[in-house]
C-alpha positions as CSV (number, residue, x, y, z in Angstrom):
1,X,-111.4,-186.7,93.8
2,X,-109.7,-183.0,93.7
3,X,-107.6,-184.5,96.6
4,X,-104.1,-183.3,94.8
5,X,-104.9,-181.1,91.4
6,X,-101.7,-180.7,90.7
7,X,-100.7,-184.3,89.3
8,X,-102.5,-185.0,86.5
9,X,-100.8,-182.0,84.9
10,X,-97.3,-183.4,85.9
11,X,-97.9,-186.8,84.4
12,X,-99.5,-184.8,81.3
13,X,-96.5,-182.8,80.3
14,X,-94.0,-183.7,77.5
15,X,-90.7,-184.7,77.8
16,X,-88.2,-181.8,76.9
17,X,-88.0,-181.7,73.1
18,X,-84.8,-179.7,71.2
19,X,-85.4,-176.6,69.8
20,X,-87.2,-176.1,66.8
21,X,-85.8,-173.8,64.8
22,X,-82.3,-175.2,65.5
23,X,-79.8,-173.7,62.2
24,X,-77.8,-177.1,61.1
25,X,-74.9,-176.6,58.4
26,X,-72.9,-179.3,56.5
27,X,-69.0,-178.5,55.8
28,X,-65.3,-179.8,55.7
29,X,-63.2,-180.0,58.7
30,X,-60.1,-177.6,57.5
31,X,-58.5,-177.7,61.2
32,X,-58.4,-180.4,64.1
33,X,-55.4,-179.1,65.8
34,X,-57.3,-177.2,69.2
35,X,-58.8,-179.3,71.8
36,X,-62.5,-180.1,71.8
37,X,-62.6,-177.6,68.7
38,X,-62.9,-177.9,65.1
39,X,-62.6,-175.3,62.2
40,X,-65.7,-176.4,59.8
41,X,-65.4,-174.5,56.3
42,X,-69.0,-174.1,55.0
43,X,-70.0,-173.6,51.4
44,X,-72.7,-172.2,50.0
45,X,-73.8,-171.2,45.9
46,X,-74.9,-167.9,45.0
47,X,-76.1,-165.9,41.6
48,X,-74.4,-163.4,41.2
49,X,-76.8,-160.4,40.6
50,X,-75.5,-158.4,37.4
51,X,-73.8,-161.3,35.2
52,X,-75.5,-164.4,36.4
53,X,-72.4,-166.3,37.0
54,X,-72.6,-169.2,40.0
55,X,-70.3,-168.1,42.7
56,X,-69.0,-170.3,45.6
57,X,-69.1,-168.2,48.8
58,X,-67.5,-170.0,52.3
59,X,-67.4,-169.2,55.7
60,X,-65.4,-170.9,58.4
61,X,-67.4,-171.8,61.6
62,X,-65.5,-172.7,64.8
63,X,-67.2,-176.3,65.9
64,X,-66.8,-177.6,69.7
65,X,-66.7,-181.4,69.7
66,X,-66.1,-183.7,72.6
67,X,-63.9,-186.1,71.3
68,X,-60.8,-186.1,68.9
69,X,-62.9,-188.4,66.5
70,X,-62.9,-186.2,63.2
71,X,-59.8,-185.5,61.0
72,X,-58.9,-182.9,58.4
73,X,-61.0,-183.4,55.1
74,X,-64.3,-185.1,57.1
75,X,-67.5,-184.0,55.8
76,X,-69.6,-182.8,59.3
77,X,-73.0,-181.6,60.3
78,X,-73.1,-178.6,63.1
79,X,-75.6,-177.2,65.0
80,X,-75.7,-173.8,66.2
81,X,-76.1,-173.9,70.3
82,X,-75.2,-171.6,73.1
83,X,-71.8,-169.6,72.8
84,X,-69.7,-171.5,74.6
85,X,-66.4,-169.4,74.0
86,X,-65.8,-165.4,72.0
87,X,-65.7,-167.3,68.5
88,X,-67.1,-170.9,69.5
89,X,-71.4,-171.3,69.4
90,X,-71.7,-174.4,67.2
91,X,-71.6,-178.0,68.1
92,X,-71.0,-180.9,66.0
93,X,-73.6,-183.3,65.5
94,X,-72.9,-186.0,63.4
95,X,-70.1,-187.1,60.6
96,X,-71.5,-187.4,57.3
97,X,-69.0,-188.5,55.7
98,X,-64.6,-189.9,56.3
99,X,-62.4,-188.2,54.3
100,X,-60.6,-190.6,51.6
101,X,-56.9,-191.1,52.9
102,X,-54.2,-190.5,50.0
C-alpha cells in the first residue's frame, strides 16, 4: 500500500489562495495620462485631537492597471502588491464606480 507516499499529500494540498492580509483602498482617479499607470487620490476622515473638528486628510497612491479602461473622476479599488516600479506597488482591482460625464 505505501508503494508511493508522497501522493496522497499532493492530491491533499490547496490550491494557491491570495494573501490574507492584502491592504485594499477605495479613491478617485485624479490622473490617467502615463501608460498602465493611474494616480488614485485616497481619502480618509480624521478627529482632530485638541478641537475635535473632522478633518479630510488624502494621499495620492500611484496604481498600475493593464488596460486604458478608467478615466479621470472614476471611483476605484487598489490593492497593495509587489513594487513594481520606485513610486508604483498598488494594483487596481476593480471600478466601483464611472465618473458622471458633464
Amino acid at each position: 500500500m505505501s508503494s508511493n507516499p508522497q501522493q496522497p499529500s499532493e492530491q491533499a494540498a490547496p490550491p494557491a489562495a491570495p494573501a490574507k492580509n492584502q491592504r485594499k483602498l477605495v479613491g478617485r482617479v485624479t490622473s490617467n495620462k502615463m501608460k498602465k499607470t493611474l494616480v488614485v487620490r485616497v481619502e480618509r476622515r480624521v478627529r482632530d485631537p485638541m478641537m475635535g473638528k473632522t478633518i479630510t486628510r488624502s494621499k495620492k497612491y500611484h496604481a498600475h492597471v493593464e488596460s486604458g479602461e478608467f478615466g479621470e473622476g472614476d471611483l476605484v479599488e487598489i490593492a497593495e502588491c509587489r513594487p513594481m516600479s520606485r513610486t508604483k506597488s498598488w494594483r487596481v482591482t476593480r471600478l466601483v464606480e464611472k465618473s458622471k460625464a458633464v
